[in-house]
TORVOVO-50644 format. One record per residue: residue in one letter; residue number from 1; x, y, z of N, C-alpha, C in turn. Coordinates in Angstrom, 1 decimal. Layout:
residuo | num | n.xx | n.yy | n.zz | ca.xx | ca.yy | ca.zz | c.xx | c.yy | c.zz
A | NUM | X | Y | Z | X | Y | Z | X | Y | Z
...
***
This chain:
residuo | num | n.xx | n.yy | n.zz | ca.xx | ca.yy | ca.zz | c.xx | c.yy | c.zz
X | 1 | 46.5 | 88.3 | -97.0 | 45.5 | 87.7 | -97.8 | 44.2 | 87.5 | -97.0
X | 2 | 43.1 | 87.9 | -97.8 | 42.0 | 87.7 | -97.0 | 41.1 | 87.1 | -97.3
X | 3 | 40.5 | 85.9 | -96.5 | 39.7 | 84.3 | -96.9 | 38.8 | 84.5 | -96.5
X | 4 | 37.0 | 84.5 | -97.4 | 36.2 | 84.5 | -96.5 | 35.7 | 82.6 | -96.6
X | 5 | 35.5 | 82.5 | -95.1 | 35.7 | 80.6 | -94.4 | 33.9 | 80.5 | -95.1
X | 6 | 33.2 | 81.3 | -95.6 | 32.2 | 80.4 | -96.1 | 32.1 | 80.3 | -97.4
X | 7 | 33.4 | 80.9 | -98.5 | 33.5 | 80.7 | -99.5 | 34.6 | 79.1 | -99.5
X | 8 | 35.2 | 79.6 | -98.9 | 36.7 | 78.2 | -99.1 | 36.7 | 78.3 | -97.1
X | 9 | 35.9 | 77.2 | -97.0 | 36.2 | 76.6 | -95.7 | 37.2 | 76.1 | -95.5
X | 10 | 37.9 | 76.0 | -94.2 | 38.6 | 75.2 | -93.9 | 38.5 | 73.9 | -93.7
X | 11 | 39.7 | 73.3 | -93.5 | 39.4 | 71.8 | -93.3 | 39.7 | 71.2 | -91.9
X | 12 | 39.9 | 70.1 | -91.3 | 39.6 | 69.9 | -90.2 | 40.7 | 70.1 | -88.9
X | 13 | 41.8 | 69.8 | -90.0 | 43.2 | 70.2 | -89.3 | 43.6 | 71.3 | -89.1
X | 14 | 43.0 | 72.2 | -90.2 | 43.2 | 73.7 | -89.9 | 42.1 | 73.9 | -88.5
X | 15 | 41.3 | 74.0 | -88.7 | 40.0 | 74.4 | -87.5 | 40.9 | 73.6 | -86.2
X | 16 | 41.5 | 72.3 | -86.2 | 41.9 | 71.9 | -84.6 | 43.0 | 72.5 | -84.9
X | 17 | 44.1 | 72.9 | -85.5 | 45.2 | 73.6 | -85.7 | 45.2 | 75.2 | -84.7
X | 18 | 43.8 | 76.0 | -85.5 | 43.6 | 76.8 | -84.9 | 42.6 | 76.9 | -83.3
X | 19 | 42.4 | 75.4 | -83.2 | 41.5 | 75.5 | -81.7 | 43.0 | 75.3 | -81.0
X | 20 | 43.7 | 74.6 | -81.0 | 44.6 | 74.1 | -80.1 | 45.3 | 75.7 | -79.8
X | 21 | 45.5 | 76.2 | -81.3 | 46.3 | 77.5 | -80.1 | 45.8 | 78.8 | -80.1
X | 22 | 44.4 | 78.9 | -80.2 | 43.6 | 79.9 | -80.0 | 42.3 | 79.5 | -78.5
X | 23 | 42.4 | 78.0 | -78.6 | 41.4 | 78.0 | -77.8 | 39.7 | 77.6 | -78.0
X | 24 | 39.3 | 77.7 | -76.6 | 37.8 | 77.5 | -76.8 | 37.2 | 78.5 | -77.7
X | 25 | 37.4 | 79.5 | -77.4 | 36.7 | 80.8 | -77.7 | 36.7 | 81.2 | -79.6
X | 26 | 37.6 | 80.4 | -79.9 | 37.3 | 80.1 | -81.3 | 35.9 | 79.6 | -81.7
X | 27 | 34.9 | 79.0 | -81.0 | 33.7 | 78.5 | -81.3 | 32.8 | 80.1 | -80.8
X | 28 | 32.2 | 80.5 | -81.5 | 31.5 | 81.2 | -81.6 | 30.0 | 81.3 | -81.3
X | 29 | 30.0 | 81.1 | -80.1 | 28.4 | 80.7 | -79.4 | 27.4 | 82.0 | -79.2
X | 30 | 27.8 | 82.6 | -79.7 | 26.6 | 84.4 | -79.9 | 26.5 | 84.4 | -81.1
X | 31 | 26.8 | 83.7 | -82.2 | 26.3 | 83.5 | -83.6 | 24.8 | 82.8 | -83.6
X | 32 | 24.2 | 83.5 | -84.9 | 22.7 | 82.7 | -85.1 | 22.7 | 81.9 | -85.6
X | 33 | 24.0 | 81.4 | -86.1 | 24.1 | 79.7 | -86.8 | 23.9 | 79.2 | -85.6
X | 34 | 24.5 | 79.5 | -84.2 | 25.1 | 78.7 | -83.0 | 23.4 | 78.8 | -82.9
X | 35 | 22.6 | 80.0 | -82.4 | 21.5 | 79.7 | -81.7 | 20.5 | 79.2 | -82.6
X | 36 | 20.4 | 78.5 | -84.0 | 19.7 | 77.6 | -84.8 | 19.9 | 76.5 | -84.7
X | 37 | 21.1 | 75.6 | -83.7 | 21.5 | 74.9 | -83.9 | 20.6 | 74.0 | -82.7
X | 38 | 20.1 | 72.4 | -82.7 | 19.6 | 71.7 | -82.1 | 20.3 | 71.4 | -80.6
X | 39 | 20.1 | 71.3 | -78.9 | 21.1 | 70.6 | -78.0 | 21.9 | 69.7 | -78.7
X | 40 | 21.4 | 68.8 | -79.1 | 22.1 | 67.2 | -79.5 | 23.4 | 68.0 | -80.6
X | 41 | 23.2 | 69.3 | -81.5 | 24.1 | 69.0 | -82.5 | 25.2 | 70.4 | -82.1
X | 42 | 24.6 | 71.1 | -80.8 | 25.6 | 71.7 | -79.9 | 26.3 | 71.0 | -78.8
X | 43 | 26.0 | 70.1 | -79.0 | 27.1 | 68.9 | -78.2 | 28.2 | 68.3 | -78.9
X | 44 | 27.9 | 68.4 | -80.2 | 29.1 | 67.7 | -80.8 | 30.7 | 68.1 | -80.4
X | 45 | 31.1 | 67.5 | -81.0 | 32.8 | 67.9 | -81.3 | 32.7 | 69.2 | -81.7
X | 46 | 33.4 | 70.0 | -81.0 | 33.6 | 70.8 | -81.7 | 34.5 | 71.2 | -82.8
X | 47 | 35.7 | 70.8 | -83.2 | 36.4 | 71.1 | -84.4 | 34.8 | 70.2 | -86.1
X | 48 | 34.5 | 69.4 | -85.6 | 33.5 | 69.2 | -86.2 | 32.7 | 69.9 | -86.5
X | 49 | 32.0 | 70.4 | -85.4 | 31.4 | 71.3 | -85.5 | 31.6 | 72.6 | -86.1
X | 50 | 32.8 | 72.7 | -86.3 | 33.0 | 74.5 | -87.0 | 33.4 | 74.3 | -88.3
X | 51 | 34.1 | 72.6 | -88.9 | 33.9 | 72.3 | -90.3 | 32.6 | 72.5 | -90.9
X | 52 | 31.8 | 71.4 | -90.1 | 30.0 | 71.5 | -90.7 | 29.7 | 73.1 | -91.1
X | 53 | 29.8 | 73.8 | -90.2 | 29.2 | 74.8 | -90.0 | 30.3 | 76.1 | -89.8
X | 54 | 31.3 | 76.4 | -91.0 | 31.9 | 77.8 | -90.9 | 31.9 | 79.1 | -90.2
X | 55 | 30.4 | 79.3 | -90.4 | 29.8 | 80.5 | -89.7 | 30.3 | 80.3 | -87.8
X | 56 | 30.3 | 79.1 | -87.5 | 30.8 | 79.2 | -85.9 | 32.2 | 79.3 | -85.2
X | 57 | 32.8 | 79.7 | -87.1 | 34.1 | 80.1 | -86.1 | 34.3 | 81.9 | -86.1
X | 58 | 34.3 | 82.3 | -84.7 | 34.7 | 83.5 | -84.4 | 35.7 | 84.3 | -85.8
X | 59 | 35.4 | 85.3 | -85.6 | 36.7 | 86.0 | -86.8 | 36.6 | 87.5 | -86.6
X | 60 | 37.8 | 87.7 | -87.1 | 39.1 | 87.6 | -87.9 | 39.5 | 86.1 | -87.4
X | 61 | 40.1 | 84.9 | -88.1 | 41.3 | 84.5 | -87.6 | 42.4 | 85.0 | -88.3
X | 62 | 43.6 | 85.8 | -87.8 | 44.6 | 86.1 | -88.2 | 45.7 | 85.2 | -88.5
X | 63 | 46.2 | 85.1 | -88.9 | 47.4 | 84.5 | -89.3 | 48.8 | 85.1 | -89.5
X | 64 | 49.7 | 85.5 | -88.7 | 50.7 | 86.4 | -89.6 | 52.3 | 85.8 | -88.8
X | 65 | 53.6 | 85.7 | -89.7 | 54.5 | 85.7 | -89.1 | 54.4 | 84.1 | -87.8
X | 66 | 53.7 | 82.9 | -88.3 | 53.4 | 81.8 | -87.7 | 52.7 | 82.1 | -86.6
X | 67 | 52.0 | 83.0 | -86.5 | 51.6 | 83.3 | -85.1 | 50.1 | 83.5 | -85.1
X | 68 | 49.1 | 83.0 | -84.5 | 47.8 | 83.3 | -84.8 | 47.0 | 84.1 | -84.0
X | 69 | 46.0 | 85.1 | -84.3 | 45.1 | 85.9 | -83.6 | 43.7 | 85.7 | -83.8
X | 70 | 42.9 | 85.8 | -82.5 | 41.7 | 85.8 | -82.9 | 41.1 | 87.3 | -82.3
X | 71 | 40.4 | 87.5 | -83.7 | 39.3 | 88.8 | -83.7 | 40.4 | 90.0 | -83.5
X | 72 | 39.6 | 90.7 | -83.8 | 40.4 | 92.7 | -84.3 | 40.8 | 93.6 | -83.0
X | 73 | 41.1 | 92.8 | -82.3 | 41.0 | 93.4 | -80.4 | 42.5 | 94.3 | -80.7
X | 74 | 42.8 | 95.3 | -79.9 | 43.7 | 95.9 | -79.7 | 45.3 | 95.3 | -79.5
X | 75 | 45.3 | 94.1 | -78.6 | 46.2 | 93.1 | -79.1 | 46.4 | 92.7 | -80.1
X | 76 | 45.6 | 92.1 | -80.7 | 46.4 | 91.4 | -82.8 | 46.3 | 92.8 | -83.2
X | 77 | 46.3 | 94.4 | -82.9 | 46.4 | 95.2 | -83.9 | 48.1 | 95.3 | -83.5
X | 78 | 48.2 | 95.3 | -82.3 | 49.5 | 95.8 | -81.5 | 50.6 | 94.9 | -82.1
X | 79 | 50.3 | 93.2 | -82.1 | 50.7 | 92.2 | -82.6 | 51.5 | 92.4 | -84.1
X | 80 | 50.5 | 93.0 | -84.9 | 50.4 | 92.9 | -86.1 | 50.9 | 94.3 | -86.4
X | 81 | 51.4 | 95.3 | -85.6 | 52.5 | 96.7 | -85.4 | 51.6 | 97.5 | -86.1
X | 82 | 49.9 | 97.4 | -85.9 | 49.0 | 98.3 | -86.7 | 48.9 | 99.6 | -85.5
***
């Protein structure tokens, strides 16, 4: 199934759900949401920060078989037996 996060965002459990086992790099700091964004409000929390603002989470996030992937890299294809 395929969800786009700025029609039906996620909520906050999902976003720390997916930071805790994807990681930092889930925050997506080469986005132009990220570089519009003020110091003060690039400081925040970040699971906060990628509710407010969808656009900052990295993607693909994958989902498949309880196991999560971030972005289309040769790994989650290998993962995913593509």
């Amino acid at each position: 199934m395929l969800r786009d996060l700025r029609e039906t965002p996620p909520d906050a459990a999902e976003v720390a759900r997916w930071r805790e086992s994807l990681g930092a790099g889930l925050l997506n700091t080469r986005s132009t949401t990220w570089r519009g964004l003020s110091e003060a409000e690039r400081a925040e929390e970040p699971v906060a920060l990628m509710v407010a603002h969808p656009a900052l989470i990295k993607r693909p996030v994958v989902e498949s078989g309880g196991a999560l992937h971030l972005g289309w890299t040769p790994e989650t294809r290998a993962a995913l037996g593509l």
